[in-house]
N, C-alpha and C positions, 0 to 999 in steps of 0.2 A: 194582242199578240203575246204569246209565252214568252219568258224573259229572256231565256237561251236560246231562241231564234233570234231574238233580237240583238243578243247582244253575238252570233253568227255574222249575222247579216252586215251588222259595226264593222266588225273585224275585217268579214272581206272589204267593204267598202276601204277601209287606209291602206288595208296590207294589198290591193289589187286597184284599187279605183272605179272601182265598178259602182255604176249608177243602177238604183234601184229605183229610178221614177218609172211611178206607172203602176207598179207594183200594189193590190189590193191581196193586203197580207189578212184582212181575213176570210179569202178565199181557201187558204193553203192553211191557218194556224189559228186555233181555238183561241179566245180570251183567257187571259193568265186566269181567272176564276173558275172556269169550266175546263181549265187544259187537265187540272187534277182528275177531273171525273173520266175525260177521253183516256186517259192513262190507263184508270183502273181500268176502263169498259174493254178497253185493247188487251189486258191481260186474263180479260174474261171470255175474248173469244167476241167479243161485240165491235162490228166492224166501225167506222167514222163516216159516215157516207155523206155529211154535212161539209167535208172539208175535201179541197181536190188534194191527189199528192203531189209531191215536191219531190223527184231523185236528184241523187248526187251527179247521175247523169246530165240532168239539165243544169242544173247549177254550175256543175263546171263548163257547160257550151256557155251561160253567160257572163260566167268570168274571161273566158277566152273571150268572148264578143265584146266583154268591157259596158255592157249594162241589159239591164234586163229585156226581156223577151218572152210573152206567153208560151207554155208550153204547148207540144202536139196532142191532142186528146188520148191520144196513144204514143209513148214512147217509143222510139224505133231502137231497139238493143242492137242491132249491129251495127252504130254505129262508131265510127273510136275518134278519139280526139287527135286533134289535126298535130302536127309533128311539131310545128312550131307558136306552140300555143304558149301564155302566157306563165304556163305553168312548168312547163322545162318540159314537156312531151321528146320520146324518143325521137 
């Protein structure tokens, strides 16, 4: 897993508590060895099709849930976060 995911993922774990068991990161994040190449290939127009994505959308439903959860093979965008989430939602 790349370094700044990982050291992401740190972060929320103290500053939230969120459990990230379960979680097969390299579903979602290239090896720090090959993350450089996905990089360049990304700026080239070459898609990652080896790795699922990860939205901010999901990540913040599982900080509000307080630990991980696979996500939906499809994102549902209308979704909004719940008013009294962990994150100070309106």
């Amino acid at each position: 897993m790349g370094d700044d995911a990982e050291e992401l993922f740190v972060s929320i774990m103290k500053r939230f508590g969120t459990s990230f068991e379960g979680i097969n990161f390299g579903v979602y994040f290239p090896g720090e060895p090959t993350a450089g190449f996905w990089y360049l290939a990304s700026l080239m127009g070459i898609p990652d099709r080896k790795h699922r994505s990860l939205t901010v959308r999901h990540l913040l439903a599982v900080i509000n849930r307080g630990q991980w959860f696979d996500p939906p093979n499809s994102e549902n965008t209308s979704a909004k976060p719940n008013s009294d989430s962990r994150l100070g939602g309106d």
